[in-house]
N, C-alpha and C positions, 0 to 999 in steps of 0.2 A: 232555271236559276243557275249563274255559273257561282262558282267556287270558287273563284280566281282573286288574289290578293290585290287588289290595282289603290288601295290606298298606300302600300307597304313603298317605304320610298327607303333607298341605300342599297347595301352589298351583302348578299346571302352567305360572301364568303366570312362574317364575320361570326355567323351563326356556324357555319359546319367547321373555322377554326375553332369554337368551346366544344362541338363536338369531339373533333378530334384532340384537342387537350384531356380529356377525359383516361383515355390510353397510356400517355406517360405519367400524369399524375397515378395508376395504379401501378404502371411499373415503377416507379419509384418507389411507392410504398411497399411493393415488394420485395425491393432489392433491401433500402434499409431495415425490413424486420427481418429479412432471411440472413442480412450480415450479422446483426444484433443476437440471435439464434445461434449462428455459429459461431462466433467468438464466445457465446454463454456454454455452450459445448465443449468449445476447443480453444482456450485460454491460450495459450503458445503458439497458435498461428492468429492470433488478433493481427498481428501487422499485413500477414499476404490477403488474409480477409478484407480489410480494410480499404490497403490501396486497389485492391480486385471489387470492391463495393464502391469508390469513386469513379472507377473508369469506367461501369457498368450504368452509374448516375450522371455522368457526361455523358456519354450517348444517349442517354433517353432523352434528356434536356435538349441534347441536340436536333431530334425529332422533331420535339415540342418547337422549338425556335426555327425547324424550317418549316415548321406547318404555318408560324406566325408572318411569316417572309411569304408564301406564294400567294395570297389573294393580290398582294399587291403586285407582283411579279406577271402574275396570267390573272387581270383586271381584266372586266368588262368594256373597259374606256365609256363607259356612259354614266 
């Protein structure tokens, strides 16, 4: 008996990109409760916190959005 999916029609890449969102979605949540954490500590540097918490939030996003870019980039063509 095979195993084998032959009903399964489309691109697998759509499935391993929610896998792979799954990674910046937790660093995300990282960075925002570990910023929120430290500015509850350390009230006077809320500001370097802050902009050092968005630029840490842009590159994770940025992962996610090229993981969202390469199925289509390196496609099957079929």
């Amino acid at each position: 008996m095979s195993m084998l999916a032959e009903g399964v029609v489309g691109s697998i890449a759509s499935v391993g990109y929610g896998l792979a969102a799954i990674g910046p979605g937790i660093g995300v949540g990282l960075i925002f409760g570990n910023g929120v954490q430290a500015m509850a500590r350390q009230p006077e540097a809320a500001g370097l916190i802050r902009s050092n918490m968005f630029i840490g939030f842009a590159l994770t996003e940025a992962l996610a959005l090229i993981g969202i870019v390469m199925p289509f980039v390196f496609g099957t063509g079929s």
